[in-house]
N, CA, C and O of each residue as an XYZ file, in Angstrom:
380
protein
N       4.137     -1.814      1.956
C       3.282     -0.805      1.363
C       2.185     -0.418      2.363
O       1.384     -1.236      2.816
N       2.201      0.783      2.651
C       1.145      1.307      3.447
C      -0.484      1.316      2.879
O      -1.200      2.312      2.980
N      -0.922      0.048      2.276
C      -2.393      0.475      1.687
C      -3.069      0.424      2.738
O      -4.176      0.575      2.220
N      -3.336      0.302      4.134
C      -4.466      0.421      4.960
C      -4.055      1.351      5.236
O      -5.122      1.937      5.416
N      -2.921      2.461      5.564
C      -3.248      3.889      5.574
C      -4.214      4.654      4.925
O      -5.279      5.199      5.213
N      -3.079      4.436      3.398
C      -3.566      5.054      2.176
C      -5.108      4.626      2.127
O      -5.826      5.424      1.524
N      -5.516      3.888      2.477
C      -6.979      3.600      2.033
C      -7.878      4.485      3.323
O      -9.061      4.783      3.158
N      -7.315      4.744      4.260
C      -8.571      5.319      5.158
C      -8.214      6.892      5.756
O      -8.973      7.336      6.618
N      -7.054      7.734      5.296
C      -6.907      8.817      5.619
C      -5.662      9.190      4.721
O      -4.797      8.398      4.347
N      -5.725     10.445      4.461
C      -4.931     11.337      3.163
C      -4.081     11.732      4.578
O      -4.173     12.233      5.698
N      -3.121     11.052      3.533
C      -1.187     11.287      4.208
C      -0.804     12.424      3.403
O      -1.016     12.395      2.191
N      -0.156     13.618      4.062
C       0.253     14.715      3.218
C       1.058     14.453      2.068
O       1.333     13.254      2.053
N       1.605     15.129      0.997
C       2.168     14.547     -0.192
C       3.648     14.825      0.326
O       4.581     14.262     -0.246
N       3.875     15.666      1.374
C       5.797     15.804      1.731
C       5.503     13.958      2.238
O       5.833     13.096      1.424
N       5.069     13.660      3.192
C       5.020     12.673      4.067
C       5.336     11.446      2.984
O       6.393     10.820      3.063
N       4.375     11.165      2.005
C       4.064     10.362      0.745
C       5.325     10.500     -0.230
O       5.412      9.623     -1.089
N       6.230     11.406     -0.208
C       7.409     11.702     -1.208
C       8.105     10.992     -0.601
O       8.514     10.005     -1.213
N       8.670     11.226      1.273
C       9.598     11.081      1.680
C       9.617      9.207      1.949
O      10.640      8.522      1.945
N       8.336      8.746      2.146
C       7.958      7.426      2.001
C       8.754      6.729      0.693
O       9.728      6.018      0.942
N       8.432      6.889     -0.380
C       8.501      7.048     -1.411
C       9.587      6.699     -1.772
O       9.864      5.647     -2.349
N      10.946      8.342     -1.179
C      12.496      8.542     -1.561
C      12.960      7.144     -0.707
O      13.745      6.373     -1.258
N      12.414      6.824      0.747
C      12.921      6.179      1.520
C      13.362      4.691      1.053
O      14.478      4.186      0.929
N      11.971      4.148      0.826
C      11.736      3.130      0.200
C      12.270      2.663     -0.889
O      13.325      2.029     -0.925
N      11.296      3.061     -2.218
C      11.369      2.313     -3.283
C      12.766      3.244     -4.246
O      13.590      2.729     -5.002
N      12.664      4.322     -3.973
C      13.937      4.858     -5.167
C      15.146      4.398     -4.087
O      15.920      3.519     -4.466
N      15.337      5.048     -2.598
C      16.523      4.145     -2.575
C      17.305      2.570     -3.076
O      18.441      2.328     -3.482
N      16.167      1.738     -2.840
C      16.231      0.506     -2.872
C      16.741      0.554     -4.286
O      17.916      0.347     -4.587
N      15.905      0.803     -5.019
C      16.013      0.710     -6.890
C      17.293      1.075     -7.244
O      17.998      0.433     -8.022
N      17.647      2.232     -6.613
C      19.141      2.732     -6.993
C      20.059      2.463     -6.140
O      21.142      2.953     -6.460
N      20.062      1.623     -4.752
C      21.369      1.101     -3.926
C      21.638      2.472     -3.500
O      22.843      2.658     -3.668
N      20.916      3.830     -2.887
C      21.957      4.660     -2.108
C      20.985      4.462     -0.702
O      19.884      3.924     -0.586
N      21.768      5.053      0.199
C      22.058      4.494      1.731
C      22.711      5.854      2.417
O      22.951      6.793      1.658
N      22.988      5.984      3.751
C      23.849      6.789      4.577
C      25.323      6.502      3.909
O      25.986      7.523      3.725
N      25.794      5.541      3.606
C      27.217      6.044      3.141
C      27.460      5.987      1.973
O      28.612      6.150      1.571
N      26.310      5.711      1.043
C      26.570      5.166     -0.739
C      25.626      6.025     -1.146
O      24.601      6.261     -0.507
N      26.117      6.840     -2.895
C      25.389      7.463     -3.167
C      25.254      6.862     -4.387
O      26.302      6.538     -4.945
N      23.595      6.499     -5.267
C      23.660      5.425     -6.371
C      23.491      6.825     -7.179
O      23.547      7.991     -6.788
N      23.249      6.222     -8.522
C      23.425      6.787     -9.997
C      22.694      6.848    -10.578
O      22.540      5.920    -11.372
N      21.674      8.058    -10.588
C      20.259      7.922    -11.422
C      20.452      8.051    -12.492
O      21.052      9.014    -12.969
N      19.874      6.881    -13.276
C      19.838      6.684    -15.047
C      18.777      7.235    -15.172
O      19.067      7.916    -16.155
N      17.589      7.530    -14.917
C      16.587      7.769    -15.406
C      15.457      8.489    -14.117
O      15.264      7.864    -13.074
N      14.820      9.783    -14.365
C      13.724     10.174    -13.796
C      12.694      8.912    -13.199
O      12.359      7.817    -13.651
N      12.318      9.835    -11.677
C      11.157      8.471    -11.403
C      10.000      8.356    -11.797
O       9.312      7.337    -11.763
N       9.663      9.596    -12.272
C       8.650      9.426    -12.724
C       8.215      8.468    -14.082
O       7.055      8.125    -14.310
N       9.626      8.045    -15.096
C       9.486      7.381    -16.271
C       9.660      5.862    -15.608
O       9.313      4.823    -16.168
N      10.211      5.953    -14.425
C      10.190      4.490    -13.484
C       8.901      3.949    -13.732
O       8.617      2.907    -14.324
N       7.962      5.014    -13.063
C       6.557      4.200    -12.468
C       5.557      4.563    -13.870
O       4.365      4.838    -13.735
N       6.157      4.523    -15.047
C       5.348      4.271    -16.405
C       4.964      2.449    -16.339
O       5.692      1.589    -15.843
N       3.867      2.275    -16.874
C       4.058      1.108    -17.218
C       4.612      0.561    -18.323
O       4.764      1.179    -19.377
N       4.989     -0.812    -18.100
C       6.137     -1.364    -19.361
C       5.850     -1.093    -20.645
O       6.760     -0.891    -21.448
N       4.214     -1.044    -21.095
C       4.135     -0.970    -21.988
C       4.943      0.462    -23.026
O       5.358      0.590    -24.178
N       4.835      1.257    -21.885
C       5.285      2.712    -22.235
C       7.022      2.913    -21.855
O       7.508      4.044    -21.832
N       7.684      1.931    -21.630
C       9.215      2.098    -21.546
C       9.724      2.454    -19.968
O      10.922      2.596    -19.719
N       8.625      2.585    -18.888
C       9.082      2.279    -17.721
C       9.041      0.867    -16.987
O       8.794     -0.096    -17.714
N       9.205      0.684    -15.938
C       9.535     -0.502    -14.756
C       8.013     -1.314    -14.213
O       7.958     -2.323    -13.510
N       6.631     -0.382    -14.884
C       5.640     -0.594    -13.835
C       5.459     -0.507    -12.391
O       4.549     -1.182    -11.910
N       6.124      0.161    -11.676
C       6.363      0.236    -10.191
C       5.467      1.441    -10.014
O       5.729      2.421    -10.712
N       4.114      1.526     -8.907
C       3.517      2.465     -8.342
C       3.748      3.380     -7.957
O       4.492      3.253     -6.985
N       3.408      4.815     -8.279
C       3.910      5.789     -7.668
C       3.044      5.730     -6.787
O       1.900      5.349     -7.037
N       3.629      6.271     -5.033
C       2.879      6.516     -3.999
C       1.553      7.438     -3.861
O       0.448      7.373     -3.322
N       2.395      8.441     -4.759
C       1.011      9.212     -4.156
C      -0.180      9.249     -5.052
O      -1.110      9.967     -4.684
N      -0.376      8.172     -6.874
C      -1.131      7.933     -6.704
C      -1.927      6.674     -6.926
O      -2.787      6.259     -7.703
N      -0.975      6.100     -5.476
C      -1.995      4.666     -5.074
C      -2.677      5.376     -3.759
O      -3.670      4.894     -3.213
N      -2.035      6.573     -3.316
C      -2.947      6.846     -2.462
C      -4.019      7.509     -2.985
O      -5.117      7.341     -2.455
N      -3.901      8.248     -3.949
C      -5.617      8.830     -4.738
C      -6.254      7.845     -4.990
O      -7.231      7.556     -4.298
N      -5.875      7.107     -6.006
C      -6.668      5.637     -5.892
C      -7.598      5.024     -4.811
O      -8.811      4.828     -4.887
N      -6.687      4.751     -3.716
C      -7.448      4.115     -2.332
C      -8.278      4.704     -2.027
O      -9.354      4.167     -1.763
N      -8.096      6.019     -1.946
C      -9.183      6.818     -1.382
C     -10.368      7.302     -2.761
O     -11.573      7.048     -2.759
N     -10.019      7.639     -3.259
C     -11.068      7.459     -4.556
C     -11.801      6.220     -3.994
O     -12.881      6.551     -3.507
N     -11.644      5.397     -3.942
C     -12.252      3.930     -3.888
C     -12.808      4.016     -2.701
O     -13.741      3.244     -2.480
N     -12.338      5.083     -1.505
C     -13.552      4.276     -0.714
C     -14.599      5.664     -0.296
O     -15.583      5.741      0.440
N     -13.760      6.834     -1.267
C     -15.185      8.082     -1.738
C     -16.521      7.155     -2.254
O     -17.539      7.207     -1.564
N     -16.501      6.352     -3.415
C     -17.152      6.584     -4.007
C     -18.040      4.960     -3.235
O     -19.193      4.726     -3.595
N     -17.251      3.893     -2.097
C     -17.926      3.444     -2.128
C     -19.299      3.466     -0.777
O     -20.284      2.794     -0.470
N     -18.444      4.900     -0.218
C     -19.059      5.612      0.932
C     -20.628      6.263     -0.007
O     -21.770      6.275      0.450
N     -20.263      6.657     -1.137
C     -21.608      7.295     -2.553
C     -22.518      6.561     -2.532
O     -23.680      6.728     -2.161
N     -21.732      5.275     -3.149
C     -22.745      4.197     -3.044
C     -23.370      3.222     -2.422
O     -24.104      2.530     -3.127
N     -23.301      3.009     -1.478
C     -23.490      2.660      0.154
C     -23.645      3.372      1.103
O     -22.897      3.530      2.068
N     -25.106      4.067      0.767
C     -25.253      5.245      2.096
C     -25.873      4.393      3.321
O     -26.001      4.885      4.443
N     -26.270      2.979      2.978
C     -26.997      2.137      4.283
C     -25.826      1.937      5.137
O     -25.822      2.082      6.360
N     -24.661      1.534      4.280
C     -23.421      1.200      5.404
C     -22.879      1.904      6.303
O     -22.527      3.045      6.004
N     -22.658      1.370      7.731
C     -22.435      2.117      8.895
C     -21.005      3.118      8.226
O     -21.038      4.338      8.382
N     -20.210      2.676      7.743
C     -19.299      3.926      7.512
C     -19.701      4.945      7.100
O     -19.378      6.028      7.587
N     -20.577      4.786      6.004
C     -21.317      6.009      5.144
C     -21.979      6.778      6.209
O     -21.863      8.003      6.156
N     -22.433      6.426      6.853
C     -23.695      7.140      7.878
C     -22.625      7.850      8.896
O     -22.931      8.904      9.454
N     -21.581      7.335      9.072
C     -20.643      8.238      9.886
C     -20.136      9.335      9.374
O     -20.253     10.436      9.912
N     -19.312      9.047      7.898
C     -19.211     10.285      7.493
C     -19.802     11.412      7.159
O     -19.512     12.608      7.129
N     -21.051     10.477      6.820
C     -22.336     11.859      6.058
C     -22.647     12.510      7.445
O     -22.961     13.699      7.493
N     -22.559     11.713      8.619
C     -23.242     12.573      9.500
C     -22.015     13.667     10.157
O     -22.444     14.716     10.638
N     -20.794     13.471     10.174
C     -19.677     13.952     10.400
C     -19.506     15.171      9.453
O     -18.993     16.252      9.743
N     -20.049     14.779      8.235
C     -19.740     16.397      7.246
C     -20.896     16.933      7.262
O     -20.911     18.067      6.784
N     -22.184     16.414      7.755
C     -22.602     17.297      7.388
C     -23.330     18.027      8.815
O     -24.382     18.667      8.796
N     -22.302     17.692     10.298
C     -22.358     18.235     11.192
C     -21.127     19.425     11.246
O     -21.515     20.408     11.876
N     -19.811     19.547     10.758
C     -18.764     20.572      9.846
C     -19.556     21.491      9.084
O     -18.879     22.472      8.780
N     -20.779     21.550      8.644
C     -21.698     22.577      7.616
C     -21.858     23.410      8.082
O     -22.502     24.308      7.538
């Protein structure tokens, strides 16, 4: 799982799909270069949680909103921390 990407720069959502197809739906369904598997079910009802009749499995793109949500807000709240002071000074040299 790419979370130290996802946590410090927004991966485009083609990039994040194809991650995604590569990975976890191939795997789940066994297709490959010469095997093609058998989707029973949409992925999106995959990455429901159990409680709701899917698998619980993360959708990629949003553990990547997540990550980054998380380190928006902890850049908000930590303006003493050297990261914060980079970005604030980075956007608000872009103004």
């Amino acid at each position: 799982m790419p979370t130290y990407a996802f946590s410090n720069a927004w991966i485009p959502n083609k990039i994040v799909i194809e991650m995604e197809s590569r990975n976890c739906i191939d795997f789940l369904w066994g297709e490959g270069d010469e095997r093609k598997g058998l989707h029973l079910i949409v992925w999106d009802i995959v990455c429901n949680p159990k409680e709701r009749g899917g698998l619980g499995i993360r959708s990629l793109i949003n553990w990547r909103d997540a990550l980054l949500g998380k380190q928006i807000m902890k850049i908000l709240k930590e303006e003493e921390n050297l990261w914060s002071k980079v970005v604030i000074q980075i956007q608000s040299a872009e103004c």
